[in-house]
N, C-alpha and C positions, 0 to 999 in steps of 0.2 A: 512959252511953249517951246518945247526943244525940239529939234528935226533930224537928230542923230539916230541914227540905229545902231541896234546890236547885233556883230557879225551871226550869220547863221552856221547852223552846224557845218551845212555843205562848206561855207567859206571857211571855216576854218579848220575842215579835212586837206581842203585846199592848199592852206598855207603849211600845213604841215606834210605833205606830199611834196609842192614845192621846195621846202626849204630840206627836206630829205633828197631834193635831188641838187642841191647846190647853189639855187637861185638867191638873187641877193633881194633885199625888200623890195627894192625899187623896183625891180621886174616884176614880184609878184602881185607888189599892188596895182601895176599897171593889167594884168591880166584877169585880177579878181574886179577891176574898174570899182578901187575904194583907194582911200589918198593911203600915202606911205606911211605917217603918223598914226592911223585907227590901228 
């Protein structure tokens, strides 16, 4: 059984908000609290 999920919409308004403001993965994963690799 797998225990991964799938980003939700909010997260990935998210990342795409973040990375329109410049932010590098690394920040954003730490702020959405999902690893840098998902």
């Amino acid at each position: 059984m797998s225990h991964y999920t799938h980003l939700t919409l909010s997260e990935r308004e998210l990342i795409l908000y973040f990375l329109a403001k410049g932010f590098s993965i690394s920040k954003i994963a730490l702020k959405i609290g999902r690893s840098k690799s998902t």
